[in-house]
N, CA, C and O atoms as a Tripos MOL2 file, in Angstrom:
@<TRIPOS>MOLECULE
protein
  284   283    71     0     0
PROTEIN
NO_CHARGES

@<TRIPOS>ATOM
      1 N          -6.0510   31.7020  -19.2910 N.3       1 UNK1
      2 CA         -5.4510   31.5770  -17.9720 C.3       1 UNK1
      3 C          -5.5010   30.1250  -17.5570 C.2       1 UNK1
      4 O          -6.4960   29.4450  -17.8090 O.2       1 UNK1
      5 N          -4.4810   29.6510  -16.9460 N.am      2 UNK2
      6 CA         -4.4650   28.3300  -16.1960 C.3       2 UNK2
      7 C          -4.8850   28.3400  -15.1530 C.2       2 UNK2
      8 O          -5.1460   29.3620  -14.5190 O.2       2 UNK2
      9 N          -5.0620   26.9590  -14.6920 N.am      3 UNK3
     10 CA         -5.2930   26.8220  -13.0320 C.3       3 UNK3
     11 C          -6.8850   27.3510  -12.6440 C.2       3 UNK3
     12 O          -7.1310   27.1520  -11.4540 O.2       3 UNK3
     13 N          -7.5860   27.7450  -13.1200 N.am      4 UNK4
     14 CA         -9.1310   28.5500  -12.6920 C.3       4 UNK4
     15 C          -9.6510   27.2210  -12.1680 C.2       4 UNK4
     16 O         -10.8730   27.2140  -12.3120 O.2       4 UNK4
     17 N          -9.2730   26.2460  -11.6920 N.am      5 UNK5
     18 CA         -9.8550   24.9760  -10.6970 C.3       5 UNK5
     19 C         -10.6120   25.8380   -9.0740 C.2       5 UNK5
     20 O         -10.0870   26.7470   -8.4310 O.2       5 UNK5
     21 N         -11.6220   25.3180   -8.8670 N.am      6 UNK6
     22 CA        -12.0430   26.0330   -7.9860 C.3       6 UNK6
     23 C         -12.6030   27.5710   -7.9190 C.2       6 UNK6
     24 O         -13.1480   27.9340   -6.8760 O.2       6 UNK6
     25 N         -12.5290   28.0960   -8.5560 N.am      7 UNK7
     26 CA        -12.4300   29.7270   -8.8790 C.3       7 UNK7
     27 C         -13.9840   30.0980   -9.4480 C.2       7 UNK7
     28 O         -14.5080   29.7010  -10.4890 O.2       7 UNK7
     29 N         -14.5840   31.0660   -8.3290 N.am      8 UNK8
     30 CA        -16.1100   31.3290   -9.2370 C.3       8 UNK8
     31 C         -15.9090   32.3250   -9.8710 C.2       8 UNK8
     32 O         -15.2380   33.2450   -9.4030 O.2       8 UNK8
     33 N         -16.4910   32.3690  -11.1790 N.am      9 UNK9
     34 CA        -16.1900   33.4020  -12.5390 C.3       9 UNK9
     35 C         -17.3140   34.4390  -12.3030 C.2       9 UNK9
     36 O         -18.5120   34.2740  -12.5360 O.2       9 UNK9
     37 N         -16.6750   35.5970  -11.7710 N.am     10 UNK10
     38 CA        -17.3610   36.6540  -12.3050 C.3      10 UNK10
     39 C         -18.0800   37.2810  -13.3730 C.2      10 UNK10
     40 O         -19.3080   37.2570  -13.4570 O.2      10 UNK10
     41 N         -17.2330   37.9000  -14.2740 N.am     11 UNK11
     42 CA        -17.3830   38.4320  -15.3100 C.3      11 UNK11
     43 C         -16.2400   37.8160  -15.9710 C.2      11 UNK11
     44 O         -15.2870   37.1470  -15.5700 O.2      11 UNK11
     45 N         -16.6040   38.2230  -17.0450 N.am     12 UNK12
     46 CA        -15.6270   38.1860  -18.5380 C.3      12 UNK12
     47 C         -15.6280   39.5610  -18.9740 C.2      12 UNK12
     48 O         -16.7190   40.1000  -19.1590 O.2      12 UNK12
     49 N         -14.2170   40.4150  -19.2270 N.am     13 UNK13
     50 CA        -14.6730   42.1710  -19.5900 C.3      13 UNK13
     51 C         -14.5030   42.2600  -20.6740 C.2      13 UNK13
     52 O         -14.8940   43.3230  -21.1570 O.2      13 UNK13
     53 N         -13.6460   40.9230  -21.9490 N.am     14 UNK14
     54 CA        -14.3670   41.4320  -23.4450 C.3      14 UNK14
     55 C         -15.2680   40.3010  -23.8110 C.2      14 UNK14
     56 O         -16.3150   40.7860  -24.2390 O.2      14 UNK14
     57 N         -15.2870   39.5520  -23.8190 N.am     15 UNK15
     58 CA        -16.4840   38.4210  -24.2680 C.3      15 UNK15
     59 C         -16.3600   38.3880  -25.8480 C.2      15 UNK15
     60 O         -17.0050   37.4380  -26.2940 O.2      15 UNK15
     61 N         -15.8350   39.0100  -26.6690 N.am     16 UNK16
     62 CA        -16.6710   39.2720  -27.8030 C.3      16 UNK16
     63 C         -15.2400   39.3570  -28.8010 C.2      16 UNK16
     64 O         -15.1760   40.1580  -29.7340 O.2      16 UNK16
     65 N         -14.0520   38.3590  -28.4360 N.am     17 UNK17
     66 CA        -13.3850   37.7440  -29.2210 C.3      17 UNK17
     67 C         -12.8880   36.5100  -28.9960 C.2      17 UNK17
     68 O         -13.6700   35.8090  -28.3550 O.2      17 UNK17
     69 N         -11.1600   35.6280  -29.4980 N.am     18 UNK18
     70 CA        -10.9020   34.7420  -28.5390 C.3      18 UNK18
     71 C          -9.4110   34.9530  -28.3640 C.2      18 UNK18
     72 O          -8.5230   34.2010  -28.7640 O.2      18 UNK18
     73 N          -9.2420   36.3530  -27.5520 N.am     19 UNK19
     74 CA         -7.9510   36.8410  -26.8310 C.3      19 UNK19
     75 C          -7.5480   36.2360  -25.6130 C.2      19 UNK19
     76 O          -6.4870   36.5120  -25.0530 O.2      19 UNK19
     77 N          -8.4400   35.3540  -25.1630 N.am     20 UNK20
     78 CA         -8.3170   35.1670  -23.5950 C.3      20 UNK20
     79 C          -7.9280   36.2050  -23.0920 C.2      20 UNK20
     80 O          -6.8430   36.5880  -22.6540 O.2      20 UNK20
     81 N          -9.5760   36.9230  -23.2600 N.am     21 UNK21
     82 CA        -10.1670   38.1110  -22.7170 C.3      21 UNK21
     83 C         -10.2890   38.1780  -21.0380 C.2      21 UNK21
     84 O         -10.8000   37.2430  -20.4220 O.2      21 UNK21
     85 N          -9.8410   39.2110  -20.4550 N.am     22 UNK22
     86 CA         -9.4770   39.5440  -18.8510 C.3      22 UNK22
     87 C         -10.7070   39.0600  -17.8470 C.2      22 UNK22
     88 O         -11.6300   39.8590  -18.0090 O.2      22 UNK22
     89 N         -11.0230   38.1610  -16.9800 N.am     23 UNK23
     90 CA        -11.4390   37.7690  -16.3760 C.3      23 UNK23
     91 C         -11.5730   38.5230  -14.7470 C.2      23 UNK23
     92 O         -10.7760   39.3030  -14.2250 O.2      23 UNK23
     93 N         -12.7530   38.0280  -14.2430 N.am     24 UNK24
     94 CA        -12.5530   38.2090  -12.4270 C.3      24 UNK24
     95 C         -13.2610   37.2970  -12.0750 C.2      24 UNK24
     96 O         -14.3950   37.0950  -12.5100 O.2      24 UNK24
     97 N         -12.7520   36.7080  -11.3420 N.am     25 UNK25
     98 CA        -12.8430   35.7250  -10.0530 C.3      25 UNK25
     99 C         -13.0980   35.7780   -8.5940 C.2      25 UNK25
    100 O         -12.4340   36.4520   -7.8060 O.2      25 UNK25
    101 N         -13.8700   35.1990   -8.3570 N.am     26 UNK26
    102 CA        -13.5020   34.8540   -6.5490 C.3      26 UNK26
    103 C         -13.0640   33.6550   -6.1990 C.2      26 UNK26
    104 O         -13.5600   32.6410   -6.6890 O.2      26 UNK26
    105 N         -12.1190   33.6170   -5.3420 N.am     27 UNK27
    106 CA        -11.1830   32.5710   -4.9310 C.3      27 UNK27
    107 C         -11.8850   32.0330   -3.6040 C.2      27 UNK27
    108 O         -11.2710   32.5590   -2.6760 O.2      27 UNK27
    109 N         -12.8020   31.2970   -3.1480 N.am     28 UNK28
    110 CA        -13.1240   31.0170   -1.8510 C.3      28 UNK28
    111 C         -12.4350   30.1670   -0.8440 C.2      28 UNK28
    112 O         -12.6970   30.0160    0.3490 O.2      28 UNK28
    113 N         -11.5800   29.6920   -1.5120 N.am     29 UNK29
    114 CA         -9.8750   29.2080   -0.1630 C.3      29 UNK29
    115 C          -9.2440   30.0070   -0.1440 C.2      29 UNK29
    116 O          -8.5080   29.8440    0.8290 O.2      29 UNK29
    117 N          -8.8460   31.4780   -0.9750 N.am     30 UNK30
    118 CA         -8.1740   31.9550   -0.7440 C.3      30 UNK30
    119 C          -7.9080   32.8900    0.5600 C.2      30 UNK30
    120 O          -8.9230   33.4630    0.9570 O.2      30 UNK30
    121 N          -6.4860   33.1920    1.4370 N.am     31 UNK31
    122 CA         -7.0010   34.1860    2.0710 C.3      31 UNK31
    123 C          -7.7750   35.4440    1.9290 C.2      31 UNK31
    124 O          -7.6550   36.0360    0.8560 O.2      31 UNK31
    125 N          -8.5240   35.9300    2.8090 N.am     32 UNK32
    126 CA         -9.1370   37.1120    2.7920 C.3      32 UNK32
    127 C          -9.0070   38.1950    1.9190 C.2      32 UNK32
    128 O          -9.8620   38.6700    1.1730 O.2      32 UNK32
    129 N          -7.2230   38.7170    2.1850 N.am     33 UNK33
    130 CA         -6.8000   39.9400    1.5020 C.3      33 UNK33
    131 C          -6.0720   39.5520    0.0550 C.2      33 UNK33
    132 O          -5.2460   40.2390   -0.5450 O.2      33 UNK33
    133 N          -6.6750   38.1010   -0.3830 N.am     34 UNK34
    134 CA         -6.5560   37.9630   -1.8460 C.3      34 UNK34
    135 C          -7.6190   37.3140   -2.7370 C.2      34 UNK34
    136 O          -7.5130   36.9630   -3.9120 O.2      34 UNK34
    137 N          -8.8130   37.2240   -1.7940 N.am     35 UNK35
    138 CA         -9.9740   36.6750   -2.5050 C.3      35 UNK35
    139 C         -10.3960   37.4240   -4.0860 C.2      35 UNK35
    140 O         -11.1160   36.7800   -4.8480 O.2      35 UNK35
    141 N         -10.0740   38.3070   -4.3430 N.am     36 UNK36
    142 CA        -10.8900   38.5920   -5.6980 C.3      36 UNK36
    143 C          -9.6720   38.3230   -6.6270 C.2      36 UNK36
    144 O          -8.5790   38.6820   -6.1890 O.2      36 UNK36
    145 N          -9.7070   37.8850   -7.5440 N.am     37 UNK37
    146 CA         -9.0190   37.8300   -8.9580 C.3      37 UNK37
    147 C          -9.1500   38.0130  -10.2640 C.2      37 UNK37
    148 O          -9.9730   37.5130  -11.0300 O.2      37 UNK37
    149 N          -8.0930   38.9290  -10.5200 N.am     38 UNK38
    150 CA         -8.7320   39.7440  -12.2540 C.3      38 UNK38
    151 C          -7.2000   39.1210  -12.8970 C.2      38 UNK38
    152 O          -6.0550   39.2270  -12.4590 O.2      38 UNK38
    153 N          -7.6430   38.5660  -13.8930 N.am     39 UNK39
    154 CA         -6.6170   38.1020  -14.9690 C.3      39 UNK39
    155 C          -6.6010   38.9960  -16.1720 C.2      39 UNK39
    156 O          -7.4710   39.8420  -16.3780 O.2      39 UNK39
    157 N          -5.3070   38.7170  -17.1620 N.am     40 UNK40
    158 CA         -5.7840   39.4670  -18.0290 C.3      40 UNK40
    159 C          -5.4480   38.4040  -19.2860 C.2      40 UNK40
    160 O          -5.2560   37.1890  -19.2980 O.2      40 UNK40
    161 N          -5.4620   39.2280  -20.1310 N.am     41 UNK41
    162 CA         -5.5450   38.2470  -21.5480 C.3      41 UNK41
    163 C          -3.6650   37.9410  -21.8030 C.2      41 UNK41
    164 O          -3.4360   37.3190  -22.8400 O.2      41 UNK41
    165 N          -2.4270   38.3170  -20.9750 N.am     42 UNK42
    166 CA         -1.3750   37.9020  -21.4120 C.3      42 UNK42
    167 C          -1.2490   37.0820  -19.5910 C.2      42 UNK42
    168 O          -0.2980   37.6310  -19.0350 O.2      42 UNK42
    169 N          -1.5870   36.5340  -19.0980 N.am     43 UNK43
    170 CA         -1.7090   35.6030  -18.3530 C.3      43 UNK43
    171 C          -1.4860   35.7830  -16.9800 C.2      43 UNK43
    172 O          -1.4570   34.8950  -16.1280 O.2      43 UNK43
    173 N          -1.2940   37.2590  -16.7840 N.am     44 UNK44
    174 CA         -1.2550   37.8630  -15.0050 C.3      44 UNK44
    175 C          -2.0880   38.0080  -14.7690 C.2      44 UNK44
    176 O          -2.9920   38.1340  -15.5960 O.2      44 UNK44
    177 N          -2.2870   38.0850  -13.2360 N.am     45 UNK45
    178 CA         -3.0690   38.2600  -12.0490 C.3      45 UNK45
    179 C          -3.1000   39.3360  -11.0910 C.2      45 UNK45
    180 O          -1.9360   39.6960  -10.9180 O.2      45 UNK45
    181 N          -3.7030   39.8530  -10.5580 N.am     46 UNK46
    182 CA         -3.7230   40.6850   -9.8470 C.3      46 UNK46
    183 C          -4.9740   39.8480   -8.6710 C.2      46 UNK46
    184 O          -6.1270   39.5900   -9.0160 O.2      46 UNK46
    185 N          -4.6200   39.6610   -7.8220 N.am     47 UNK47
    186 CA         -5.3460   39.2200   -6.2110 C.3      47 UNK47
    187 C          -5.5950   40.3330   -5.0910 C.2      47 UNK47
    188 O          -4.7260   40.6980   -4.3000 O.2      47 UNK47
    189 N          -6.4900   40.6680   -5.1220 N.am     48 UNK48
    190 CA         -7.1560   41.1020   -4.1670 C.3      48 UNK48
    191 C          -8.0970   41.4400   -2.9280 C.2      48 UNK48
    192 O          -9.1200   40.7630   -3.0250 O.2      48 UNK48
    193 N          -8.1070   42.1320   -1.9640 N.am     49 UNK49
    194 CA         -9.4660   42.4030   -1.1180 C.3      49 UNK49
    195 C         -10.7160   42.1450   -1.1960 C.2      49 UNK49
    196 O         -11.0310   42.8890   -2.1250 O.2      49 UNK49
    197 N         -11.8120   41.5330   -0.8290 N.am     50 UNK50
    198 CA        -13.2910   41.9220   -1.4320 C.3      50 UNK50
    199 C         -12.8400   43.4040   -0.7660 C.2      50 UNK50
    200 O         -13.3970   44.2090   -1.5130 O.2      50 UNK50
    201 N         -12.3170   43.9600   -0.0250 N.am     51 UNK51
    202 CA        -12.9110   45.7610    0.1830 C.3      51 UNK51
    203 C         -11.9460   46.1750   -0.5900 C.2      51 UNK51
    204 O         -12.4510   47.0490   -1.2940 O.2      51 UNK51
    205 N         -10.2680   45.9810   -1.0060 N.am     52 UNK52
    206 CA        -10.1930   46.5900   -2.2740 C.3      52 UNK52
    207 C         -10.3890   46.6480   -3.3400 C.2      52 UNK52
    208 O          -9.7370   47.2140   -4.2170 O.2      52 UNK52
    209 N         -11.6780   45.8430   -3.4250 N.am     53 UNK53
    210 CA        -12.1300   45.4510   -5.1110 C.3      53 UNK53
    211 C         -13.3920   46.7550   -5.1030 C.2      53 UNK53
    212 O         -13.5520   47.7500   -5.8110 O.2      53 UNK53
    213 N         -14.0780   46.2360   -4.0520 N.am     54 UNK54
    214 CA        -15.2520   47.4200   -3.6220 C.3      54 UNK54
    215 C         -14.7150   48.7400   -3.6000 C.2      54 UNK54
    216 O         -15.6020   49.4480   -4.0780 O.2      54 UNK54
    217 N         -13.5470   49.5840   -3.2430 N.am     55 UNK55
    218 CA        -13.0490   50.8480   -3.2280 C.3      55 UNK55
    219 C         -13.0730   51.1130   -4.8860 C.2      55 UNK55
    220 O         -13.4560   52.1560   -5.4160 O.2      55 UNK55
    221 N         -12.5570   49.8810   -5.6000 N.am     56 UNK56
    222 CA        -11.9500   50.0290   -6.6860 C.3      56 UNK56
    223 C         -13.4330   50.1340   -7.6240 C.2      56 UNK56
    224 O         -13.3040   50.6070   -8.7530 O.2      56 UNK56
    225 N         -14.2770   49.8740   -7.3560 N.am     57 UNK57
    226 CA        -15.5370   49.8320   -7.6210 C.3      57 UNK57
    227 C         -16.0980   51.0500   -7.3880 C.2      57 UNK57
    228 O         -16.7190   51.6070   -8.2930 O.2      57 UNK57
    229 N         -15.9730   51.5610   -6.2900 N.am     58 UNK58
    230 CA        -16.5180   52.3860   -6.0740 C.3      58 UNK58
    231 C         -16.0440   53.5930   -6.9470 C.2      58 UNK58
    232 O         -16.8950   54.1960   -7.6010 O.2      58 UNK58
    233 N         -14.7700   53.9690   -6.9960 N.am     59 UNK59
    234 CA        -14.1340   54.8050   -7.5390 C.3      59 UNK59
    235 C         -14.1530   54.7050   -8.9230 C.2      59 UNK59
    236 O         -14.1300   55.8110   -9.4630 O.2      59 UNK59
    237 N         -14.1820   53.9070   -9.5650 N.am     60 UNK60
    238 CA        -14.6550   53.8190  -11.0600 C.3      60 UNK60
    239 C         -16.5780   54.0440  -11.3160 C.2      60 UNK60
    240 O         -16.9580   54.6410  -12.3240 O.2      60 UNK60
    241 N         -17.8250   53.3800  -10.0780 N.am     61 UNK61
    242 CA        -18.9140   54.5320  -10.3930 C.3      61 UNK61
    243 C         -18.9440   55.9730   -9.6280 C.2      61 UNK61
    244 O         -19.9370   56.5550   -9.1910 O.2      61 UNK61
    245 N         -17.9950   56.2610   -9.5990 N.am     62 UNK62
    246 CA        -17.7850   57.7280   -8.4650 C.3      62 UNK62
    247 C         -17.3020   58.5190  -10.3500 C.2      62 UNK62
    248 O         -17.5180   59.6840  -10.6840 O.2      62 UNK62
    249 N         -16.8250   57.7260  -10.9880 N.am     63 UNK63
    250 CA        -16.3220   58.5620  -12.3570 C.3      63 UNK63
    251 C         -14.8060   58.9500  -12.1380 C.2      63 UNK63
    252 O         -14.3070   59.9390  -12.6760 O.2      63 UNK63
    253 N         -14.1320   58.1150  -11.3280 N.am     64 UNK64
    254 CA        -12.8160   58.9930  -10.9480 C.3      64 UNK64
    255 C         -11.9570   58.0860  -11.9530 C.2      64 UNK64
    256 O         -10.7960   58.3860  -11.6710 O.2      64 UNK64
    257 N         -11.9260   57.1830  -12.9250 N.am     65 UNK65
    258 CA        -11.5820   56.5280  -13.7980 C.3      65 UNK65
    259 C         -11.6980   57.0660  -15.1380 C.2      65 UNK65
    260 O         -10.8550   57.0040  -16.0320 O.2      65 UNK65
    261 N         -13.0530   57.6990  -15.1740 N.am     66 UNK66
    262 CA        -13.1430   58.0640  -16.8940 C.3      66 UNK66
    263 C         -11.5590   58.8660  -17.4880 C.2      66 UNK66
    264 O         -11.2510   58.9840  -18.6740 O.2      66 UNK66
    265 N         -10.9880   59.1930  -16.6620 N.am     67 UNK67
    266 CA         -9.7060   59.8580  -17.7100 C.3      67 UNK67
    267 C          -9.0320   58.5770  -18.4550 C.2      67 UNK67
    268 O          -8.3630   58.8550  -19.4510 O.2      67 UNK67
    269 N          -9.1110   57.4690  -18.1590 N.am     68 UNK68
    270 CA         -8.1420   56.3170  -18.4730 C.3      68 UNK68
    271 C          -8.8580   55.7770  -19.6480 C.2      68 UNK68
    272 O          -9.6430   54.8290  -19.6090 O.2      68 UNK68
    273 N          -8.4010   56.7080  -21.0880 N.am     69 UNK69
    274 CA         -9.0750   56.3860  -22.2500 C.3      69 UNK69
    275 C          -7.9430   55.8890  -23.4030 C.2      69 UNK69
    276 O          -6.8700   56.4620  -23.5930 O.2      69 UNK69
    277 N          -8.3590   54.8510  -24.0370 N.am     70 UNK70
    278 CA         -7.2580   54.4360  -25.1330 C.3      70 UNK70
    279 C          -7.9270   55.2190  -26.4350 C.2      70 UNK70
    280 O          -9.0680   55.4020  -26.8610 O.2      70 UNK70
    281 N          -6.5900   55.5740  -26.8230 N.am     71 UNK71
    282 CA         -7.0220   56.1730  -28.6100 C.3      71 UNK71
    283 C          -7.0190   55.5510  -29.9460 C.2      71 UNK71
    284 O          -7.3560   56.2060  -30.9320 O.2      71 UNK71
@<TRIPOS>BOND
     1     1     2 1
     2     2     3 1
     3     3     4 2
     4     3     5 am
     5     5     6 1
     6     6     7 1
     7     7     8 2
     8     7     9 am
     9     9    10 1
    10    10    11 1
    11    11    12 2
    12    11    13 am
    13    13    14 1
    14    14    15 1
    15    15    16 2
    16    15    17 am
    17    17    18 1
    18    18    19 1
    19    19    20 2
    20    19    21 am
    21    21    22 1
    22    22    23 1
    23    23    24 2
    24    23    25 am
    25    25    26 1
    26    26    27 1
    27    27    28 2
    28    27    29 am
    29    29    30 1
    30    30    31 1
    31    31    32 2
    32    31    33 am
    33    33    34 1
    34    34    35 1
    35    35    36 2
    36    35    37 am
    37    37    38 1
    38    38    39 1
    39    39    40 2
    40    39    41 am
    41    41    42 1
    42    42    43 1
    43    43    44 2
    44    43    45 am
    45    45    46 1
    46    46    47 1
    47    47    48 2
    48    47    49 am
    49    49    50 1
    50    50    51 1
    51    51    52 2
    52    51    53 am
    53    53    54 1
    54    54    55 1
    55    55    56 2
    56    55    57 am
    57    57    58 1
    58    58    59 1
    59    59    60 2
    60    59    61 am
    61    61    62 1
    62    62    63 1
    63    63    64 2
    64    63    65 am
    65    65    66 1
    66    66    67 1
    67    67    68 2
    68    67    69 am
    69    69    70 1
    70    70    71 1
    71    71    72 2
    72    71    73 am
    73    73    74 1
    74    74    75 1
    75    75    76 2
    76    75    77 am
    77    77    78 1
    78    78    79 1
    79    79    80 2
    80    79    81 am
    81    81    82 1
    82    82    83 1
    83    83    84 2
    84    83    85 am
    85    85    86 1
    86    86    87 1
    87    87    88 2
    88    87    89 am
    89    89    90 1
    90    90    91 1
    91    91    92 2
    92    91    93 am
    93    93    94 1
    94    94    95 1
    95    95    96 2
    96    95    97 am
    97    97    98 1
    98    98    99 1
    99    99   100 2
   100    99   101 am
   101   101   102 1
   102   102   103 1
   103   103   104 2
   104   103   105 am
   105   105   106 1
   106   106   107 1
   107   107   108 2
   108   107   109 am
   109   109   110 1
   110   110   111 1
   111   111   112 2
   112   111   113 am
   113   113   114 1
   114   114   115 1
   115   115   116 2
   116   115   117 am
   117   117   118 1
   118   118   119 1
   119   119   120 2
   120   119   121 am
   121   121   122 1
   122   122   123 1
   123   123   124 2
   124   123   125 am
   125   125   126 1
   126   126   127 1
   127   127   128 2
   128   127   129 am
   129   129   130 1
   130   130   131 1
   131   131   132 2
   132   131   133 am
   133   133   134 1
   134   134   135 1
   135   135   136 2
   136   135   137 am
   137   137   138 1
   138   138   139 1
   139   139   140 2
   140   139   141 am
   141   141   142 1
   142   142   143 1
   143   143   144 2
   144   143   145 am
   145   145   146 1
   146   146   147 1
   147   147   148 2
   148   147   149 am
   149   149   150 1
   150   150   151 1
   151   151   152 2
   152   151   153 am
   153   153   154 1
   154   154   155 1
   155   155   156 2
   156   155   157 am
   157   157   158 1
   158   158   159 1
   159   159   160 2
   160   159   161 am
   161   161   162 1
   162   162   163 1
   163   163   164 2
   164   163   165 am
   165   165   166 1
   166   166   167 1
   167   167   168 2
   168   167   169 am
   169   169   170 1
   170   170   171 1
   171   171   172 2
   172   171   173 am
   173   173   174 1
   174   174   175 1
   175   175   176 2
   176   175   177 am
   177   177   178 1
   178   178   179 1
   179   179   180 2
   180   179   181 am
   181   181   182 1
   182   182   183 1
   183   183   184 2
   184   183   185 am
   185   185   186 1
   186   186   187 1
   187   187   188 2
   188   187   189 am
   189   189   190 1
   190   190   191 1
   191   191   192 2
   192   191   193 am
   193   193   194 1
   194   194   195 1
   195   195   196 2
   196   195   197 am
   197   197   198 1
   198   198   199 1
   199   199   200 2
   200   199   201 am
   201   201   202 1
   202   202   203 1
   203   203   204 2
   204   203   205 am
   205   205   206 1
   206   206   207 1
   207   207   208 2
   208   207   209 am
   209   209   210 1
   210   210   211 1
   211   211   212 2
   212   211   213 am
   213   213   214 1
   214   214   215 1
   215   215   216 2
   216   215   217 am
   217   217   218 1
   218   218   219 1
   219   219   220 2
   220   219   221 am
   221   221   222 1
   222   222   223 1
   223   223   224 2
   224   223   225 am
   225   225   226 1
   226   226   227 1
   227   227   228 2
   228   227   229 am
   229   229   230 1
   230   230   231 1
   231   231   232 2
   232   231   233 am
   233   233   234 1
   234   234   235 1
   235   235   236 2
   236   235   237 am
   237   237   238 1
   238   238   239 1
   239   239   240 2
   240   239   241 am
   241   241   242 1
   242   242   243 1
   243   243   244 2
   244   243   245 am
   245   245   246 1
   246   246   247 1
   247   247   248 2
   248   247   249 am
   249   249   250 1
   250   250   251 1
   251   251   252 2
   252   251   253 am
   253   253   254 1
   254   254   255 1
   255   255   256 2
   256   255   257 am
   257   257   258 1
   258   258   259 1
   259   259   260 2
   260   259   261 am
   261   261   262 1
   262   262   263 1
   263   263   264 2
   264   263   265 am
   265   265   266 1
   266   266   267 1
   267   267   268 2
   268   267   269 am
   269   269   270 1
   270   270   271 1
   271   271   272 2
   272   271   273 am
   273   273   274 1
   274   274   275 1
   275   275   276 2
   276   275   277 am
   277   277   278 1
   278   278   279 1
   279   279   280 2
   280   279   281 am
   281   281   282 1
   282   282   283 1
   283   283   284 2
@<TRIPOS>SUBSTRUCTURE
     1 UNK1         2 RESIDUE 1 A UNK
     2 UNK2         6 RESIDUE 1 A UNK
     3 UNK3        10 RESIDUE 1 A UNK
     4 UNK4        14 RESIDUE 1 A UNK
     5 UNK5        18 RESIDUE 1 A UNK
     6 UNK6        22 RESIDUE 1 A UNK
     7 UNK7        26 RESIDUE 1 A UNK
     8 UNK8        30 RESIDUE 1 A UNK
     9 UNK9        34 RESIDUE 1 A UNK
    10 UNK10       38 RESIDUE 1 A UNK
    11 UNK11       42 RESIDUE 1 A UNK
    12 UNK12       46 RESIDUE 1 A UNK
    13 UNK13       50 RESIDUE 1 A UNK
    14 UNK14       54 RESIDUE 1 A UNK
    15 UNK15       58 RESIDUE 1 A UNK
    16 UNK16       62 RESIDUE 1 A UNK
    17 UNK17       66 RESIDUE 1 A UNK
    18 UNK18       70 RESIDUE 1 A UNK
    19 UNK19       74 RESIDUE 1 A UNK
    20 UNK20       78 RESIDUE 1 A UNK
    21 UNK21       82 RESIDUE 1 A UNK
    22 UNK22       86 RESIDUE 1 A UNK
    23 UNK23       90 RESIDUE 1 A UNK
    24 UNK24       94 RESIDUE 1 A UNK
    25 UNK25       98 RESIDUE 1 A UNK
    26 UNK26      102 RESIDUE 1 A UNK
    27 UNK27      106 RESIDUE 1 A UNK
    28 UNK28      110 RESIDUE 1 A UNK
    29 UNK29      114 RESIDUE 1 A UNK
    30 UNK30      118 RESIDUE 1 A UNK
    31 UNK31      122 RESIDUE 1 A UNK
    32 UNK32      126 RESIDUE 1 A UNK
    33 UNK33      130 RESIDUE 1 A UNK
    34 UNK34      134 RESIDUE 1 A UNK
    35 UNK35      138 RESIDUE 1 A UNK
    36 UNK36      142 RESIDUE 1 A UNK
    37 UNK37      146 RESIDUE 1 A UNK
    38 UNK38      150 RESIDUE 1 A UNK
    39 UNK39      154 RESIDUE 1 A UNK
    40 UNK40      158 RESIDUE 1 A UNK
    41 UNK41      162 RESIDUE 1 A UNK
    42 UNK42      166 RESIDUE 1 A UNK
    43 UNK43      170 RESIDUE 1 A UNK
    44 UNK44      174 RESIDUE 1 A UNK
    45 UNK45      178 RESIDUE 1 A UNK
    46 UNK46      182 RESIDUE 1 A UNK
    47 UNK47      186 RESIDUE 1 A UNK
    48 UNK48      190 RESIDUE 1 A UNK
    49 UNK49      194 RESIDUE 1 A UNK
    50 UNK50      198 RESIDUE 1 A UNK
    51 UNK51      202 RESIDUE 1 A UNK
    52 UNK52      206 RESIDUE 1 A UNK
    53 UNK53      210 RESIDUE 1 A UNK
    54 UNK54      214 RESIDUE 1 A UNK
    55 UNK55      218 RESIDUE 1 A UNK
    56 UNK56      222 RESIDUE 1 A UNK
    57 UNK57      226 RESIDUE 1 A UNK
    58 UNK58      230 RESIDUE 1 A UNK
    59 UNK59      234 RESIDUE 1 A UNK
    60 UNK60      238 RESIDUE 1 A UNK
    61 UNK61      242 RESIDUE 1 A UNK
    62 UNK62      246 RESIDUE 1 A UNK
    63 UNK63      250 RESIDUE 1 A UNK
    64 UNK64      254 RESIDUE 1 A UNK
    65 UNK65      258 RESIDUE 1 A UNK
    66 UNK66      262 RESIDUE 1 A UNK
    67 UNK67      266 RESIDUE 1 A UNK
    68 UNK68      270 RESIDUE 1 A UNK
    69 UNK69      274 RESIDUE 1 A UNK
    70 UNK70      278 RESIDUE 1 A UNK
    71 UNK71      282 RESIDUE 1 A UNK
């Protein structure tokens, strides 16, 4: 991903090749309802809420995610 100037790095969610593996971020200039940022390894973004990141959080340890399995 380009541009990560400024940007505190969360996580890294594969670590363990060199795909330019999907990232999350917090943006602290950003506005409010786009502070969190998840990249992925073909170079989009998705910007978000800290509370829709937290719903989205929540709902993945709530287990309401486990159906979303690759084969």
């Amino acid at each position: 991903m380009s541009d990560i100037n400024g940007l505190e790095p969360l996580a890294t969610i594969c670590g363990d090749c060199d795909c330019g593996c999907p990232q999350l971020f917090v943006d602290p200039s950003a506005p409010a309802e786009r502070r969190v940022l998840l990249t992925d390894d073909f170079g989009q973004r998705v910007q978000m809420s800290v509370d829709q990141f937290a719903s989205l959080v929540e709902e993945a340890t709530a287990g309401k995610l486990d159906g979303i399995a690759v084969a």
